[in-house]
C-alpha positions as CSV (number, residue, x, y, z in Angstrom):
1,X,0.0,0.0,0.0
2,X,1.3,3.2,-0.8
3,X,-0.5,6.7,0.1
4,X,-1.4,9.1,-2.4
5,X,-0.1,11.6,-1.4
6,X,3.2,10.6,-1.8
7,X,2.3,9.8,-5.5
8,X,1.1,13.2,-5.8
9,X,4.4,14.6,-4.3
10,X,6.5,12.9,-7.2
11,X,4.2,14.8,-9.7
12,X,5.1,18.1,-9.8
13,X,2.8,19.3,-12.6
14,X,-0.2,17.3,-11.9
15,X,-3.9,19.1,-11.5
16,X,-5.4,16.8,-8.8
17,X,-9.0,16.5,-8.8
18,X,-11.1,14.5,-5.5
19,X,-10.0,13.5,-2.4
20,X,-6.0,12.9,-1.7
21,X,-6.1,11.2,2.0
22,X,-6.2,7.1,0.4
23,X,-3.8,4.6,0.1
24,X,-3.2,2.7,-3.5
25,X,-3.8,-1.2,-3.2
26,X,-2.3,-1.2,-6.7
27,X,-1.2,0.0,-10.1
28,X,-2.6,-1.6,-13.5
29,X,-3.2,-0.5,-17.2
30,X,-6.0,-2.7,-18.1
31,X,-9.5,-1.6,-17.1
32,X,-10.4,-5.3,-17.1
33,X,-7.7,-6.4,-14.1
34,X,-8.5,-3.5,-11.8
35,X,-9.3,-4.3,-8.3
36,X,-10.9,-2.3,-4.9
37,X,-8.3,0.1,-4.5
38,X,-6.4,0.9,-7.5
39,X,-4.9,3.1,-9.8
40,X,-5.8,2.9,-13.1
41,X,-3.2,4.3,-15.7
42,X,-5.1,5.7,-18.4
43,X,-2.3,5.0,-21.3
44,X,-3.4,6.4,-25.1
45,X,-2.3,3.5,-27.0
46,X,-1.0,2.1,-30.9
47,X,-4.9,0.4,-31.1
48,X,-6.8,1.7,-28.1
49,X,-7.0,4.5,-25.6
50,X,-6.8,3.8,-22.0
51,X,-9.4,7.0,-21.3
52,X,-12.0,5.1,-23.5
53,X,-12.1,2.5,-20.3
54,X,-12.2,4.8,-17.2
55,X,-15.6,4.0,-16.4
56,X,-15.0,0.2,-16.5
57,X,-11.9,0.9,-14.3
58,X,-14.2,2.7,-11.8
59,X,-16.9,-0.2,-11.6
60,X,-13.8,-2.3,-11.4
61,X,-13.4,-0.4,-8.2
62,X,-10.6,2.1,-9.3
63,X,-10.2,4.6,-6.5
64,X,-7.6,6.7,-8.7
65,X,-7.2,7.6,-12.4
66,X,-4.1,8.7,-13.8
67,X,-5.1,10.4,-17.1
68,X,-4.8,13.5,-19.8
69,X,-8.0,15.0,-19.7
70,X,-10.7,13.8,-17.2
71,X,-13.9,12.8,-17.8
72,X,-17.6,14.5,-17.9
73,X,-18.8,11.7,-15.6
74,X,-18.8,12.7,-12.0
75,X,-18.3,9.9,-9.0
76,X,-15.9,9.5,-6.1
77,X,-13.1,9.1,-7.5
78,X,-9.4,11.1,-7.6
79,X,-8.4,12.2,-10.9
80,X,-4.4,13.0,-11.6
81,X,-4.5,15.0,-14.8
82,X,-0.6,15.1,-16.4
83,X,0.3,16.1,-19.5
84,X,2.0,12.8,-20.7
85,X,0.2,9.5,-18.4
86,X,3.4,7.0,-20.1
87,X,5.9,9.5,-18.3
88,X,4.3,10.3,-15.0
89,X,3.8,6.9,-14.7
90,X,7.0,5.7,-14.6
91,X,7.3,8.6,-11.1
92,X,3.9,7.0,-10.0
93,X,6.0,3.3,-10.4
94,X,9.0,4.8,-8.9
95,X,7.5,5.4,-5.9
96,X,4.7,2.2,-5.3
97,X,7.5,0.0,-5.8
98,X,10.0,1.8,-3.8
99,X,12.7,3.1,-6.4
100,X,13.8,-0.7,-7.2
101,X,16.6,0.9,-10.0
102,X,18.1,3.0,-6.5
103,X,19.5,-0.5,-5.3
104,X,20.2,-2.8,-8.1
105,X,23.2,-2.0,-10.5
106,X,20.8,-1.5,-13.7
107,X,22.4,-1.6,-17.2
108,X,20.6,-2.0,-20.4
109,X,21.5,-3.0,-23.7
110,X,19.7,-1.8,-26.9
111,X,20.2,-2.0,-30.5
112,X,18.3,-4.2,-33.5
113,X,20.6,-7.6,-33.3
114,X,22.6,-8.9,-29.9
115,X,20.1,-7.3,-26.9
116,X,19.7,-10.9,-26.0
117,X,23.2,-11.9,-26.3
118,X,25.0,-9.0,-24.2
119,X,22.3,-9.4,-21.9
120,X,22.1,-12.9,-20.8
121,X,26.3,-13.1,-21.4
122,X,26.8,-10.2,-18.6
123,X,23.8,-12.1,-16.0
124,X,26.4,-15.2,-16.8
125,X,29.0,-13.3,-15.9
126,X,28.4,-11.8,-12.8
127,X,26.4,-14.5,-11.9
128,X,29.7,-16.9,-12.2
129,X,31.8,-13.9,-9.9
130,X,29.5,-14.8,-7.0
131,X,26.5,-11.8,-7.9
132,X,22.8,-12.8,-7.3
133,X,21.5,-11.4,-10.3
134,X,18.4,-10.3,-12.4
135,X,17.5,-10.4,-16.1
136,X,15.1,-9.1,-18.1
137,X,15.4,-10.3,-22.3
138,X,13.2,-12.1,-25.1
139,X,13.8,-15.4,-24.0
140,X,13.3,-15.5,-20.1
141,X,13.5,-13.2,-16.9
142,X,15.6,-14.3,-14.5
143,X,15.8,-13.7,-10.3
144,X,18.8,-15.8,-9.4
145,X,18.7,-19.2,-10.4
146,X,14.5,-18.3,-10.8
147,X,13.4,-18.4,-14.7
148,X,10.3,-16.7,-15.4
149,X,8.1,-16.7,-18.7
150,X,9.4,-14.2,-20.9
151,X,6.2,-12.2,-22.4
152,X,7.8,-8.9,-24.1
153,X,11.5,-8.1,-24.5
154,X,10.5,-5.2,-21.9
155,X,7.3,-5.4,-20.2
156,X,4.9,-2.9,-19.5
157,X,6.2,-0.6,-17.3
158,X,4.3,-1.6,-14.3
159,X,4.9,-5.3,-15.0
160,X,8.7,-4.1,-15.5
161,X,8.9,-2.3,-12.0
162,X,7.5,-4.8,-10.5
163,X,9.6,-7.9,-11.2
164,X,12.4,-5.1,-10.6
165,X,11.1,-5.0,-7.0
166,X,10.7,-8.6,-6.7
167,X,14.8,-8.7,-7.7
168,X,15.1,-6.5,-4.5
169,X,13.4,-8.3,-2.6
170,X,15.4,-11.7,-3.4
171,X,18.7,-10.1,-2.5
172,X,19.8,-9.3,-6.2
173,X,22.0,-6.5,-7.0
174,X,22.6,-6.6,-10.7
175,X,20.1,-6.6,-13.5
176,X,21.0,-6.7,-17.1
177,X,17.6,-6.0,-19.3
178,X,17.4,-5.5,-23.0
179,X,15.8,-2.4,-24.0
180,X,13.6,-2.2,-26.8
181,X,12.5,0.1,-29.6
182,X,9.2,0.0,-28.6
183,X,10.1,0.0,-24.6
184,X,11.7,3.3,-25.0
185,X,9.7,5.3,-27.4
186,X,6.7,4.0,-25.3
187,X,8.4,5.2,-22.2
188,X,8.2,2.2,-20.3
189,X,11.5,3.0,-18.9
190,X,10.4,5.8,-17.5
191,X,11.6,6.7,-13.8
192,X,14.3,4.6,-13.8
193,X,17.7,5.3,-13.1
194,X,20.4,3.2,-15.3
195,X,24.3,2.5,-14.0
196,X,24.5,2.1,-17.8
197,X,23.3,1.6,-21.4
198,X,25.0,-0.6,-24.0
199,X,24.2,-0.3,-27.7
200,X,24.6,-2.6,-30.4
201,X,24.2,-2.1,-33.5
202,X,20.9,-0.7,-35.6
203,X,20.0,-2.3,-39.4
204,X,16.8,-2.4,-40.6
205,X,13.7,-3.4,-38.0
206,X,10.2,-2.7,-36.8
207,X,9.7,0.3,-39.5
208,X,6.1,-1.2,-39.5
209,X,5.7,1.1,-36.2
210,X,8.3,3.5,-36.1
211,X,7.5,4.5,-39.8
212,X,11.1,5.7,-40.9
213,X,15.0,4.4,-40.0
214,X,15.2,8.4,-38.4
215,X,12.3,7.6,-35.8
216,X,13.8,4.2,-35.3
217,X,17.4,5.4,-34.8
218,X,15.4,8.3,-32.7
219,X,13.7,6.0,-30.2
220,X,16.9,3.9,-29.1
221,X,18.5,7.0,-29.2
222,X,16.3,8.5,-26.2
223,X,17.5,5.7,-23.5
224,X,20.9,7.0,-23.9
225,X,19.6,10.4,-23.8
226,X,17.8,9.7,-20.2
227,X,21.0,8.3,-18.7
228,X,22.2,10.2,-15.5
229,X,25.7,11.8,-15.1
230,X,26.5,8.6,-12.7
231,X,26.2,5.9,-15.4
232,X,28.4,4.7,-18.7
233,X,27.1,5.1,-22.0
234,X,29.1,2.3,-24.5
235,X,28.5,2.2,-27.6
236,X,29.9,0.2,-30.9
237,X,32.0,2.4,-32.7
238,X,32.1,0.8,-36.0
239,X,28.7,1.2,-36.7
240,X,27.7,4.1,-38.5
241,X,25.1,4.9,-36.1
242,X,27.0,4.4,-32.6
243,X,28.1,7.9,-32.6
244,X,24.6,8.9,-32.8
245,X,23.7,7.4,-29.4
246,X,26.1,9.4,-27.3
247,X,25.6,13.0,-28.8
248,X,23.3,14.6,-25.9
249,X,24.1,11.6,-23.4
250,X,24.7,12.7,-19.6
251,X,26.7,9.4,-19.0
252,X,30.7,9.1,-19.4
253,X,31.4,7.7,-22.8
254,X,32.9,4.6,-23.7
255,X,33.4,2.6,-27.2
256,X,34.2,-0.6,-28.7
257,X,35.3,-1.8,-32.0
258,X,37.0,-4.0,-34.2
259,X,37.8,-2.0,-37.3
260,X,38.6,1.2,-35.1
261,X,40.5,2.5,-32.7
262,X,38.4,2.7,-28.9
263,X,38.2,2.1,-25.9
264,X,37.4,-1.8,-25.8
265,X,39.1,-3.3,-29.0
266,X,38.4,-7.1,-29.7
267,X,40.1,-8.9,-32.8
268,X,39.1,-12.6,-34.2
269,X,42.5,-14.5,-34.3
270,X,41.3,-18.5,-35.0
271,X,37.4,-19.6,-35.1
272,X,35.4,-23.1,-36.1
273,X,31.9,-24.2,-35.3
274,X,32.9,-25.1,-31.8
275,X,34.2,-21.8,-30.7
276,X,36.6,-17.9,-31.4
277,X,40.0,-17.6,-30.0
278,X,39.3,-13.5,-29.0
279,X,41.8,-10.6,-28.6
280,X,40.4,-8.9,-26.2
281,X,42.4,-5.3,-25.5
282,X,45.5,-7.2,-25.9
283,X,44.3,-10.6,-23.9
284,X,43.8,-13.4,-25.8
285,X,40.4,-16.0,-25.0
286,X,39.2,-18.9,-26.3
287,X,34.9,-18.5,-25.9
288,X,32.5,-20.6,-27.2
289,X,30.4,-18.1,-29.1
290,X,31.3,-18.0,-33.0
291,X,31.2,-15.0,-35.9
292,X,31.8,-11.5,-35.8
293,X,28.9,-10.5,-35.0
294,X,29.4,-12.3,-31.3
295,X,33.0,-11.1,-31.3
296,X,31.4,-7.1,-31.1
297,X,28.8,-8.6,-28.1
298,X,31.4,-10.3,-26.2
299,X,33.4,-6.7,-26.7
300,X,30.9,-5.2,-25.6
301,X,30.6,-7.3,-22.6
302,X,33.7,-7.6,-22.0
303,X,33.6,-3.2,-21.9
304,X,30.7,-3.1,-19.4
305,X,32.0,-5.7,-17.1
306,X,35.2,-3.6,-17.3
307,X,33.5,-0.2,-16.4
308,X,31.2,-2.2,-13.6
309,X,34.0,-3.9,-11.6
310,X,36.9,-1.1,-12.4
311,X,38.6,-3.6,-14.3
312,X,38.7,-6.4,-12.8
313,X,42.1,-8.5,-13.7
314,X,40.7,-12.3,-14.2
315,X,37.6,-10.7,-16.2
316,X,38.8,-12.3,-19.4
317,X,39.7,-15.6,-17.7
318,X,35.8,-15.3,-16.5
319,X,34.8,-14.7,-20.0
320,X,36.4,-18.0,-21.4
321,X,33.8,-19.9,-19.4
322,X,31.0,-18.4,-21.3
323,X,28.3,-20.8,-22.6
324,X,26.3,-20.2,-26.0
325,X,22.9,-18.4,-25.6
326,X,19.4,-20.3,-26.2
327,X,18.5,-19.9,-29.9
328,X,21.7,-17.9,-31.0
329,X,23.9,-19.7,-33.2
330,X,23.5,-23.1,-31.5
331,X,24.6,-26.3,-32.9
332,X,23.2,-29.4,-33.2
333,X,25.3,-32.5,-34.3
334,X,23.7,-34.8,-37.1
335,X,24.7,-37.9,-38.7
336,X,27.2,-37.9,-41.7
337,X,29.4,-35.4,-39.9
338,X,25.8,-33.2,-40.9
339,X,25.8,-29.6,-38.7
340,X,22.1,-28.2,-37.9
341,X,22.5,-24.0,-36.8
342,X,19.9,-22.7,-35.1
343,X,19.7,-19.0,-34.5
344,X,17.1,-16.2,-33.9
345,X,18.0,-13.9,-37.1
346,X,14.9,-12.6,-38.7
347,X,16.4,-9.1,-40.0
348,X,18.9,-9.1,-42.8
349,X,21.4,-7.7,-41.2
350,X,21.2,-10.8,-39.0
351,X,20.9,-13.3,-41.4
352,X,23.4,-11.8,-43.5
353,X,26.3,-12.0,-40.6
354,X,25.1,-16.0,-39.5
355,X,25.7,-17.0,-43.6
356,X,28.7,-15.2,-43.6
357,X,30.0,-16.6,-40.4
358,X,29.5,-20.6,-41.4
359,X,31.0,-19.6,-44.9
360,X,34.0,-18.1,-43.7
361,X,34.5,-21.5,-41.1
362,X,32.9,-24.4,-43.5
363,X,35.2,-26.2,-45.9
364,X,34.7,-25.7,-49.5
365,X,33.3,-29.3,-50.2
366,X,30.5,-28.7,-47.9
367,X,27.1,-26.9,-48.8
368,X,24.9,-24.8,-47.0
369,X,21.8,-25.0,-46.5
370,X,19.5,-22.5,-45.5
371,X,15.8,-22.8,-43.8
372,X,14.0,-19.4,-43.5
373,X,10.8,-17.6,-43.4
374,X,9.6,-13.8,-41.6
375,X,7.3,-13.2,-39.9
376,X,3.7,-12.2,-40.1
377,X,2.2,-8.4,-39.3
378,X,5.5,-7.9,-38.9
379,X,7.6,-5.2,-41.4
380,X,7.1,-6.3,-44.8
381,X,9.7,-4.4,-46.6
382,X,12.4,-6.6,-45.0
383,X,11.0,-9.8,-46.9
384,X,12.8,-9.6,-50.2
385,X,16.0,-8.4,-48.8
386,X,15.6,-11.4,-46.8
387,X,14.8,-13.6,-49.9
388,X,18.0,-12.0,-51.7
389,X,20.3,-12.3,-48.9
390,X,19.3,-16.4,-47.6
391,X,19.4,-17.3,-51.7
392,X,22.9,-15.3,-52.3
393,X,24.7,-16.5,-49.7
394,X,23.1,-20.1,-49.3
395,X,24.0,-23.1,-51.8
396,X,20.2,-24.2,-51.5
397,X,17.2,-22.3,-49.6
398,X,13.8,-23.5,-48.3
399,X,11.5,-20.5,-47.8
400,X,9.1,-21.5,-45.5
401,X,6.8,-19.9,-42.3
402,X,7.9,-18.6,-39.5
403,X,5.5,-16.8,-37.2
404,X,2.5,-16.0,-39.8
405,X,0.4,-14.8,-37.2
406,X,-2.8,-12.9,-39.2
407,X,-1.3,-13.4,-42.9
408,X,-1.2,-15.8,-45.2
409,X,1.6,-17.9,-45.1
410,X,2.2,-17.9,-48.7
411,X,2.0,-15.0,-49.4
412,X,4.9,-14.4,-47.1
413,X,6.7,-16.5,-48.9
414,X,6.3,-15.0,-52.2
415,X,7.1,-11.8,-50.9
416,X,10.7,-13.1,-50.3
417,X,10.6,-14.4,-53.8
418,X,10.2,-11.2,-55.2
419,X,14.2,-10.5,-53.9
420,X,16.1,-13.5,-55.1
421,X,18.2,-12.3,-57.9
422,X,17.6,-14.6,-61.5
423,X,21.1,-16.2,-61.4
424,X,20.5,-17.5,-57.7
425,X,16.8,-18.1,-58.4
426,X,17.2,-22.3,-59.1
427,X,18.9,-23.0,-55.4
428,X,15.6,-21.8,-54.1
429,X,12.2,-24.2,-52.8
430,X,9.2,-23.2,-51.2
431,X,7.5,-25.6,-48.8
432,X,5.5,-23.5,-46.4
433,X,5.0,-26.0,-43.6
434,X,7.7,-25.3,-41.3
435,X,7.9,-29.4,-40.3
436,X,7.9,-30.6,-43.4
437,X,11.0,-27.6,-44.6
438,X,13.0,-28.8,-41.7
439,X,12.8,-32.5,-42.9
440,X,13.4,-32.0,-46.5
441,X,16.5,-30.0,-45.6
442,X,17.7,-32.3,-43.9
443,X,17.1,-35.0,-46.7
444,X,18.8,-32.8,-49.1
445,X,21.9,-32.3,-47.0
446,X,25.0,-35.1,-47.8
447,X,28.2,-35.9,-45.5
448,X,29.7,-32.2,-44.1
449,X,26.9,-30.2,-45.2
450,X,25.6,-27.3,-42.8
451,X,22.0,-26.6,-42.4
452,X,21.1,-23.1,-41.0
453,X,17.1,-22.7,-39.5
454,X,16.7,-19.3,-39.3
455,X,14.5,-16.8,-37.7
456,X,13.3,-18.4,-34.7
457,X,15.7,-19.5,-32.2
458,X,14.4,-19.9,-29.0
459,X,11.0,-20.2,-29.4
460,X,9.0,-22.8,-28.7
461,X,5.7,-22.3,-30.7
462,X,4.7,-20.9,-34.0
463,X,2.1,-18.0,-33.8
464,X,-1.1,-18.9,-36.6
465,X,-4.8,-17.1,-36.8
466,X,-4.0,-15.9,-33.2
467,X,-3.0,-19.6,-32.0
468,X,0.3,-20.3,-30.5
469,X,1.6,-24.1,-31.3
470,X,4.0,-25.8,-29.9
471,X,6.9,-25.7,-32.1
472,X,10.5,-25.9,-31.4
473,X,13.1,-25.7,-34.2
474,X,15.4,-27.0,-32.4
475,X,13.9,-30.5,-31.3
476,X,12.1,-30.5,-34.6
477,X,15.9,-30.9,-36.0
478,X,17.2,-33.5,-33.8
479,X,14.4,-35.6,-33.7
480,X,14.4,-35.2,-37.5
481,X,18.7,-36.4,-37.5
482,X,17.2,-39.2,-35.5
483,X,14.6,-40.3,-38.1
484,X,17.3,-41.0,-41.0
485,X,20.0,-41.7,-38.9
């Protein structure tokens, strides 16, 4: 229970209608979940607007409404009327869950490919040095040795402040959280107060909802732009972009690179399928991630652990004890010296750097062979590029579904069709149950080939008409090696 007044207190600019002497039982966003005592946050929305539900809140027994304009209707209730509901919430959060980000060491990572990656890789990390730690990604939360559903790759901000608070409360005092797009340009970050931001890379994503590559670049840009003066702000120096992050950033600066000089410099010197002997300012480590594009997470890694323990001097000796992350470039043994890849890359920046990773290591007697689809509702213009990318770089391709969700599967497909170039066009096939694409890869595939699924990774359903199914690439594969073994 938290009294109102001390919400009020943390809202500055708010014009407070109704009585102010209650206490708040609880916080929530959907009208249909409130309870005797709540606050109900108001939130306009992509779809809906939270005001168009106020009334349903109130019979829901809403004592409190956070909101932009109030109502005509007249009853008990205490209106807060703010000028942006997503930003005062996150001071409204800040105080019902009792400043969680004040005690845990909070860093987030953002960018289009490797938030999962960096993420889970530093809750490994400190986790191994003897930290109880918390992590918030697309593929799980974590408290401790706790795993928790993953439902966004940031949750709603009250959902977000709240499993923050249950981290407290469990003695953790690290989190590592990936930080989307959406999370920051929909303020669910709001209120909280970062020991530092990490950022990636950014290629070509989610322009189905930010519109252009400016609002997009825009949007991850504003987490680095609410960093305090107390945190680090790290950013990849060798993409085009990086410098971008840290132009009105607070935080001290730090980069990374391969290519260029900075702060945290990481060099490949020997890879294979098994695992990268790293350079790692100066320090060499074998790891068991592979490809260049894991090289610039564990450098990035690798900088944030440096900044967070003031350089601790076995730091790369606790890096070599790294395991691979669920869905992201993991391997799966077949008969016939056969190699099944399973990674998450569903941009074409991603898929691009996985096909160029297993050419670069595979010998030149093997083929590769690539199983791929997009997604549904998702951002269209990425299918062809995806098309052209999986049939230029692949020896044969099966375009297939991934998560169709609302669209027709095939006509997915032929949307990455209308990318492959003419010359590459006869490596393609289109079998657009996923099952079935899986299998007849692995049919086609002789002694020392490499078969790459792409685009799911950790996921353990496929999304149709609305309907999650259980579906898991990965066992799908092995049980499949098992079949013609």
């Amino acid at each position: 229970m938290t009294n109102l007044r001390d919400i009020i207190a943390a809202l500055p600019d708010c014009r407070v209608t109704g009585n102010t002497d209650l206490e708040i039982a609880g916080l929530e966003l959907d009208s249909r979940k409130i309870q005797k005592g709540f606050l109900y946050a108001a939130m306009p929305g992509t779809r809906a607007d939270g005001h168009d539900f106020i009334s349903q809140a109130v019979e829901n027994g809403a004592t409190v409404v956070l909101c932009n304009h109030i109502p005509s209707v007249t009853s008990d209730v205490t209106y807060l009327q703010v000028e942006d509901v997503a930003e005062s919430l996150g001071q409204v959060c800040r105080v019902f869950f009792k400043d969680p980000s004040a005690t845990l060491t909070l860093v987030g990572t953002t960018g289009t490919n490797g938030k999962t990656t960096v993420s889970t890789l530093l809750f490994e990390l400190f986790s191994n040095m003897g930290h109880t730690c918390g992590l918030v990604s697309t593929v799980e939360y974590r408290i401790g040795s706790t795993v928790l559903p993953s439902t966004h790759t940031t949750p709603d901000i009250i959902g977000l402040y709240r499993l923050l608070r249950q981290m407290v409360e469990q003695g953790c005092s690290h989190c590592f959280m990936e930080v989307s797009s959406h999370a920051a340009h929909q303020k669910r970050i709001a209120g909280l107060s970062f020991s530092g931001g990490i950022f990636t890379n950014i290629t070509h994503d989610h322009l189905d909802y930010h519109g252009t590559f400016a609002n997009y670049i825009a949007a991850k840009k504003s987490f680095f732009d609410r960093l305090p003066s107390t945190a680090f702000a790290l950013t990849n120096k060798d993409d085009r972009n990086g410098q971008v992050m840290l132009q009105n950033t607070k935080a001290s600066r730090y980069t990374y690179a391969m290519s260029n000089a900075a702060d945290f410099s990481v060099k490949i010197l020997e890879s294979d399928f098994s695992g990268t002997l790293l350079q790692l300012n100066g320090t060499e480590a074998w790891v068991q991630l592979v490809g260049g594009f894991n090289a610039y997470n564990l450098a990035a890694v690798y900088g944030a652990a440096f900044l967070l323990t003031e350089g601790q001097e076995d730091l790369v000796v606790q890096m070599s004890k790294l395991g691979r992350v669920n869905g992201r470039f993991e391997t799966v043994k077949g008969p016939n010296r056969i190699s099944g890849i399973i990674d998450y890359a569903h941009t074409p920046d991603a898929l691009e750097n996985v096909l160029n990773t297993i050419n670069d290591i595979r010998s030149g007697n093997c083929r590769l062979i690539t199983v791929v689809g997009c997604g549904g509702n998702r951002d269209a213009a990425k299918r062809p590029e995806m098309g052209k990318i999986a049939t230029r770089l692949s020896d044969r391709v099966v375009f297939t579904s991934d998560n169709p969700r609302d669209e027709d599967p095939e006509a997915i497909i032929q949307a990455m069709e209308a990318g492959v170039e003419g010359q590459h066009y006869k490596r393609m096939l289109k079998i657009t149950d996923r099952r079935e694409a899986i299998r007849a890869a692995v049919l086609m595939a002789e002694p020392g080939d490499v078969i790459l699924i792409a685009g799911k990774g950790h996921e353990t359903y496929q999304e149709i008409r609305g309907v999650k199914h259980p579906f898991d690439d990965k066992q799908i594969l092995r049980e499949t090696f098992e079949q013609i073994n």
